[in-house]
PAPA-542332 format. One record per residue (C-alpha): residue number from 1; x, y, z; residue in one letter. Coordinates in steps of 0.1 Angstrom, whole numbers. Layout:
BEGIN
+-----+-------+-------+-------+--------+
: num :     u :     v :     w : residu :
+-----+-------+-------+-------+--------+
: NUM :     X :     Y :     Z :      A :
...
+-----+-------+-------+-------+--------+
***
This chain:
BEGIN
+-----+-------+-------+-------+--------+
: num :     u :     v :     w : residu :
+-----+-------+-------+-------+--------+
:   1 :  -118 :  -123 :   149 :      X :
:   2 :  -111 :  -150 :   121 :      X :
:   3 :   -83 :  -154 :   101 :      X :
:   4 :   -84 :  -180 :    69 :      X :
:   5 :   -58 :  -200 :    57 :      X :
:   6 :   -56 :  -196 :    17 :      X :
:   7 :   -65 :  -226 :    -5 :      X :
:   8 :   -32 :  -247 :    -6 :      X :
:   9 :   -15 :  -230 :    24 :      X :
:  10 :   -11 :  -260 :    51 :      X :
:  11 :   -40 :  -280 :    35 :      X :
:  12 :   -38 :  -302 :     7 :      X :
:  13 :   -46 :  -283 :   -33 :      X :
:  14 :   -30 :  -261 :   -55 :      X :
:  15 :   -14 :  -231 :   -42 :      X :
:  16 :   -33 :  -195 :   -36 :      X :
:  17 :     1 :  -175 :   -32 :      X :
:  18 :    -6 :  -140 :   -45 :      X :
:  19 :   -38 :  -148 :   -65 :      X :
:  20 :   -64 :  -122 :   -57 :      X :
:  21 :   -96 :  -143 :   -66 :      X :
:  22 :   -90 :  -176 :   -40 :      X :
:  23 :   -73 :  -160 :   -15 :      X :
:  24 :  -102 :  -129 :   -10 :      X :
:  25 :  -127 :  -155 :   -16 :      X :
:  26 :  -113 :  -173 :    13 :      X :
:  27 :  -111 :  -141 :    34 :      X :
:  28 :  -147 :  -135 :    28 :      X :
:  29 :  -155 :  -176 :    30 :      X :
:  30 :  -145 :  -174 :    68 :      X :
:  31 :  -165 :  -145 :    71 :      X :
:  32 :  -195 :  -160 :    68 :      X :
:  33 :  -182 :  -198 :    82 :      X :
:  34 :  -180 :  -179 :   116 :      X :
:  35 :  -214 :  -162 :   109 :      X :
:  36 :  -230 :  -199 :   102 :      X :
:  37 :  -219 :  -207 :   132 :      X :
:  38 :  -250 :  -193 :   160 :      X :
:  39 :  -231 :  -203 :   193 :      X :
:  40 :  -198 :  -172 :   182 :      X :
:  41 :  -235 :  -146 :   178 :      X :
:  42 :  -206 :  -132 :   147 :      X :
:  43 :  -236 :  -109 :   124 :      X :
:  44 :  -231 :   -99 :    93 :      X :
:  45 :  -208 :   -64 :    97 :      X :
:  46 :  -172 :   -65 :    91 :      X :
:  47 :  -141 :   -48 :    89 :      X :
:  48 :  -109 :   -62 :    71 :      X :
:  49 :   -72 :   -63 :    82 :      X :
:  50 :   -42 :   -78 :    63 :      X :
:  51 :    -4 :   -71 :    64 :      X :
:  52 :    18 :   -80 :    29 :      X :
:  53 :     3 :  -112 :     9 :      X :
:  54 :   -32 :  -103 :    39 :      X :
:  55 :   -31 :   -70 :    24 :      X :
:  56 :   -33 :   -80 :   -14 :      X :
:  57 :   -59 :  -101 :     1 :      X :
:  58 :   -83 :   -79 :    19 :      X :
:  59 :   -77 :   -54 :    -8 :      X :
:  60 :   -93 :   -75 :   -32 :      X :
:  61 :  -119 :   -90 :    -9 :      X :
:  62 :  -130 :   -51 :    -4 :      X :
:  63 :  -129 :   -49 :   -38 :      X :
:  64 :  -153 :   -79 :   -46 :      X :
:  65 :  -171 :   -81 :   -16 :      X :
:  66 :  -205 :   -65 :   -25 :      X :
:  67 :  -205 :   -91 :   -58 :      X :
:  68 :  -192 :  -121 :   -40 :      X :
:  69 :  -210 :  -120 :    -4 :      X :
:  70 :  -236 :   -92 :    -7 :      X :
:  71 :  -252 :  -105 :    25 :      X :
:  72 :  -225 :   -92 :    44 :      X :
:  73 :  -218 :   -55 :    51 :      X :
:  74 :  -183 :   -43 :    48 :      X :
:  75 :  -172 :   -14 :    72 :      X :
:  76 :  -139 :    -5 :    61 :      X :
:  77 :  -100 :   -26 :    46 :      X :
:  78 :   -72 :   -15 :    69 :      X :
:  79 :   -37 :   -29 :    57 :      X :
:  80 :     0 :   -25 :    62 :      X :
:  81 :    31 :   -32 :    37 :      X :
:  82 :     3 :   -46 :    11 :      X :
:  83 :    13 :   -68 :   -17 :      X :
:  84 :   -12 :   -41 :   -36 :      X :
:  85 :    11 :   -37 :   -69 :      X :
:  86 :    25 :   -71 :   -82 :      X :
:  87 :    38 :   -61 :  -113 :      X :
:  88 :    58 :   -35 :   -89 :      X :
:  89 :    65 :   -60 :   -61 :      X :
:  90 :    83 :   -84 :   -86 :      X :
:  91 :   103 :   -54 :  -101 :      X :
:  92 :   117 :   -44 :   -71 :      X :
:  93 :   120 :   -76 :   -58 :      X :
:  94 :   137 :  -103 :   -84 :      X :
:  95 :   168 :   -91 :   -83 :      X :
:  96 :   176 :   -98 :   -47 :      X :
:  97 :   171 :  -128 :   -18 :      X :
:  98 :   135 :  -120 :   -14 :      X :
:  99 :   122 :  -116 :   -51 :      X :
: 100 :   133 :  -149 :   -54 :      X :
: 101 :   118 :  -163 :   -26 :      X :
: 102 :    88 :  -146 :   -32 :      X :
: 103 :    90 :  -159 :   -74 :      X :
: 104 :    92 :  -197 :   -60 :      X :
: 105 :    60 :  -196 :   -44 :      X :
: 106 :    40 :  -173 :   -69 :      X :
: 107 :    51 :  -190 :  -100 :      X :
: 108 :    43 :  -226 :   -88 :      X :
: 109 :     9 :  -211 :   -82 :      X :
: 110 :     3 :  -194 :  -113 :      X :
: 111 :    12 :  -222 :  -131 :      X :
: 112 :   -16 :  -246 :  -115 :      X :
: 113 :   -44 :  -215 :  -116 :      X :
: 114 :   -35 :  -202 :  -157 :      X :
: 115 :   -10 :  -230 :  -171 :      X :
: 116 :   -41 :  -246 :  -186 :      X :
: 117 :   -45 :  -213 :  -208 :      X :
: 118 :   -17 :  -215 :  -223 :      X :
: 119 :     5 :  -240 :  -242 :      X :
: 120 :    25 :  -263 :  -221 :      X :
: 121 :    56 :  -246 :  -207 :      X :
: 122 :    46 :  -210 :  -217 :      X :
: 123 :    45 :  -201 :  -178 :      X :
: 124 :    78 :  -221 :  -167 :      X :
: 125 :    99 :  -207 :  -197 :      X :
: 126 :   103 :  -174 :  -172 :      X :
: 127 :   129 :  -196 :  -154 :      X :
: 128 :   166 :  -203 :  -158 :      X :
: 129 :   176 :  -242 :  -156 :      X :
: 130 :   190 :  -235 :  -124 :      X :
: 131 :   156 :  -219 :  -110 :      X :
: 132 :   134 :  -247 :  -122 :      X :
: 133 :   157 :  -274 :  -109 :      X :
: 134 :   151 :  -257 :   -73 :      X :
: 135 :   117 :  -242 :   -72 :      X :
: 136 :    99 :  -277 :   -66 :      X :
: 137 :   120 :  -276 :   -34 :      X :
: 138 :   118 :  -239 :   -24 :      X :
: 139 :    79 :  -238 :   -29 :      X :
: 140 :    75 :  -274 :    -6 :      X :
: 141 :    95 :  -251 :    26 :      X :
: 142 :    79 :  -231 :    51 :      X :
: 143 :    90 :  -198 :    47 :      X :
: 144 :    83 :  -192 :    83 :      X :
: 145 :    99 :  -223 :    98 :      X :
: 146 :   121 :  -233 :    70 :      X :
: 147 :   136 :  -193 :    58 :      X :
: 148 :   173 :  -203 :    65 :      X :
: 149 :   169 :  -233 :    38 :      X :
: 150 :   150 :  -216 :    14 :      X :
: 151 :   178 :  -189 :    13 :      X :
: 152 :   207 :  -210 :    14 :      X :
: 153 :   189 :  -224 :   -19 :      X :
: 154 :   179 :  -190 :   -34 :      X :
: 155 :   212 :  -170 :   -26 :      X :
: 156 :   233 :  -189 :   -56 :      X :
: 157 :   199 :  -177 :   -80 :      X :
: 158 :   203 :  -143 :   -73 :      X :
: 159 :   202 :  -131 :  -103 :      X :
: 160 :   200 :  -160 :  -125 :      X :
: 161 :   165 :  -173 :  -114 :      X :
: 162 :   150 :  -154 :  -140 :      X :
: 163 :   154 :  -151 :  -178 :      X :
: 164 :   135 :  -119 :  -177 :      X :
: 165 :   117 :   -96 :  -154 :      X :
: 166 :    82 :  -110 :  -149 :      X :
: 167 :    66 :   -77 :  -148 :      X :
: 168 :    75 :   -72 :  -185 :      X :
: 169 :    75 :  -102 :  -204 :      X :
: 170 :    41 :  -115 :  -211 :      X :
: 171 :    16 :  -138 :  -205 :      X :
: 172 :    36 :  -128 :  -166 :      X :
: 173 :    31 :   -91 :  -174 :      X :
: 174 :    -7 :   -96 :  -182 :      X :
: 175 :   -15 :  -121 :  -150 :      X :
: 176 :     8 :   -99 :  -123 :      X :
: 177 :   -16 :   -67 :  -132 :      X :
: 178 :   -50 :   -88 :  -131 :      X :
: 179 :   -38 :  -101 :   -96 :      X :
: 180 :   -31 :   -65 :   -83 :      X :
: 181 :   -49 :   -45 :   -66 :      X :
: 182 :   -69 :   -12 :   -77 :      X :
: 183 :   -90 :   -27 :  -112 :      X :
: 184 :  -121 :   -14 :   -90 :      X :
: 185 :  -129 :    14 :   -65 :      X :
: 186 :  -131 :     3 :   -29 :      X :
: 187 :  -161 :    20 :   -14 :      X :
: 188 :  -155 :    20 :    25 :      X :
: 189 :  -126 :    36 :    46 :      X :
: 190 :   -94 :    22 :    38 :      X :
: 191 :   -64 :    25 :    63 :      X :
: 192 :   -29 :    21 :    48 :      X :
: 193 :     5 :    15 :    72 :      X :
: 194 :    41 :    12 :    56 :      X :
: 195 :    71 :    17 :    70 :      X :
: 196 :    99 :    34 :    56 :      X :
: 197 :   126 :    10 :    61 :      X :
: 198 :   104 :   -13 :    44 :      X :
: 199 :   126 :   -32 :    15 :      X :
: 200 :   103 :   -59 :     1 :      X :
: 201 :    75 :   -40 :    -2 :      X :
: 202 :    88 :    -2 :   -13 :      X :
: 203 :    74 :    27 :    -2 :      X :
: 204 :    74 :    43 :   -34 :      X :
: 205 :    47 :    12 :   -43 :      X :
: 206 :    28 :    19 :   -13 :      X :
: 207 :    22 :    60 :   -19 :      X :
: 208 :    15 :    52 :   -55 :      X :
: 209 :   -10 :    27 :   -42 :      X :
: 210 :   -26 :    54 :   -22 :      X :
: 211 :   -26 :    78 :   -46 :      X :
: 212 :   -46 :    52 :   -70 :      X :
: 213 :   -73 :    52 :   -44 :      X :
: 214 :   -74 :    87 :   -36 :      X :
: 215 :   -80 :    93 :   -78 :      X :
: 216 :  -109 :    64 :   -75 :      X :
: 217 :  -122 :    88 :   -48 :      X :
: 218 :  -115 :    65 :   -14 :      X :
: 219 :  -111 :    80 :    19 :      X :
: 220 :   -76 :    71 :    30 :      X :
: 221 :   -58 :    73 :    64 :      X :
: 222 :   -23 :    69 :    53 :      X :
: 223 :     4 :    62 :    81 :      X :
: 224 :    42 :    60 :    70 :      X :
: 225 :    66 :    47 :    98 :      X :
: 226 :   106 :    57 :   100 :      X :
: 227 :   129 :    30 :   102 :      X :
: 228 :   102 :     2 :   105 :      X :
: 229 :   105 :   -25 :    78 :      X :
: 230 :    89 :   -49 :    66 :      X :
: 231 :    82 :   -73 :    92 :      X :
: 232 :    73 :   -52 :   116 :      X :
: 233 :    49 :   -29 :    97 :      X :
: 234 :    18 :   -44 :   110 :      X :
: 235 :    30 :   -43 :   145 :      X :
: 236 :    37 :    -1 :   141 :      X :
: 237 :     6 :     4 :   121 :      X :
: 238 :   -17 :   -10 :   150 :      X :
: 239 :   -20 :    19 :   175 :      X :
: 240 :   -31 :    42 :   147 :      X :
: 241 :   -55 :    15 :   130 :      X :
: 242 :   -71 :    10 :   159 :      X :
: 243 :   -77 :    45 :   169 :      X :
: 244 :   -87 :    42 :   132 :      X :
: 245 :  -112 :    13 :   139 :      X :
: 246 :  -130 :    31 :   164 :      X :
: 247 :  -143 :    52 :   145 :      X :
: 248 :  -153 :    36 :   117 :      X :
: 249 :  -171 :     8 :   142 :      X :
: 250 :  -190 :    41 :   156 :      X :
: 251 :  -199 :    50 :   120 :      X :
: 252 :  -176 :    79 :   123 :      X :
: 253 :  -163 :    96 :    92 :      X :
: 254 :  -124 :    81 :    98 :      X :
: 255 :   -93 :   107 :    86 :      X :
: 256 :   -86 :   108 :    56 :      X :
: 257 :   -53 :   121 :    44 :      X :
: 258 :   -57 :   124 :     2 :      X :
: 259 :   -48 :   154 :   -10 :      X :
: 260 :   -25 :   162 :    21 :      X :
: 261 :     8 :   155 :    28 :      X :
: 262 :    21 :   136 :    57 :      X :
: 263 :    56 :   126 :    67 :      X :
+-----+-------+-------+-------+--------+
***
């Protein structure tokens, strides 16, 4: 097993936070580091698994992985609670506690990956004076270590972080939909988990996720979980996944569940 940290995550450099390019090529970059090295005997086959920002990640590293490391062999992308549909994610999100939190670390990180592409200030302008005065400090915190501060900061922004919704006022618009998930067909087994309690990423996101792959013609084992939310959707989702695993590792043809509906 081997887990990356994203560019800029606990290592000096700009940010990666919900950019699909970095943080899959980083996904795939440990891939082959643990490959490289002869004494782990790690081949080439691999599977995928990611939970929220992991799951936009491993999403997209399915997505690009026959372009970007064609000498490895992908198996199958198993995720729970993904971060698949930004443009939905901030929606949903901005107007509360966590859609603010989530906004200090993804705009930061936007602004050093696309702020060169646009005149200075284009990207910022999406913020009230109050949320630029305080995103320097949110986006330094640990959200792990460091959630009670960051909330005691973004609770008087509910609301007035924002000028507009991101998801609908462009260049934002434009760079949430290129950093979702879906722009290509994933062409292994892909396992999704959400729970239903789940009120970061919705469920309503999630199914419409699925249904996305099941048009591009994916075969999906989709898992929803009562009263499990967010936090705790990877930790629900693991029984099934790995009864999931096993069978794509045996080169069994996993479930799939498009076309049929499950509750």
């Amino acid at each position: 097993m081997v887990a990356p940290d994203y560019p800029g995550l606990g290592v000096p450099g700009d940010s990666s936070y919900l950019l699909g390019v970095p943080e899959s090529n980083s996904v795939l970059d440990a891939v082959r580091a643990a490959h490289s090295i002869r004494a782990t005997g790690v081949g080439t086959d691999f599977v995928l698994w990611g939970h929220s920002q992991g799951g936009q990640a491993v999403l997209f590293a399915a997505e690009r992985a026959a372009v970007y490391a064609p000498e490895l062999t992908l198996h199958g992308v198993a995720v729970a609670a993904p971060a698949a549909d930004l443009t939905r994610l901030m929606s949903d999100d901005i107007i509360d506690i966590s859609g603010v939190t989530i906004a200090s670390y993804a705009i930061p990180a936007y602004e050093n990956a696309y702020g060169d592409d646009y005149p200075e200030g284009t990207l910022s302008s999406i913020l009230t004076p109050a949320g630029a005065s305080a995103t320097p400090r949110m986006a330094s915190m640990c959200l792990l270590s460091e959630v009670a501060e960051i909330h005691e900061i973004a609770d008087p922004l509910v609301g007035g972080y924002v000028t507009s919704d991101p998801a609908t006022t462009e260049p934002w618009k434009t760079l949430l939909s290129e950093n979702s998930a879906g722009s290509s067909p994933i062409e292994v087994p892909v396992f999704v988990g959400q729970g239903l309690a789940d009120e970061l990423v919705r469920p309503s996101a999630t199914e419409d996720y699925v249904a996305l792959l099941c048009s591009q013609g994916a075969d999906v084992d989709f898992h929803r979980y009562r009263g499990v939310n967010h936090g705790l959707a990877a930790y629900a989702a693991l029984p099934d996944m790995l009864v999931w695993l096993a069978d794509v590792s045996a080169g069994r043809p996993p479930t799939t569940t498009c076309g049929a509906a499950r509750r």
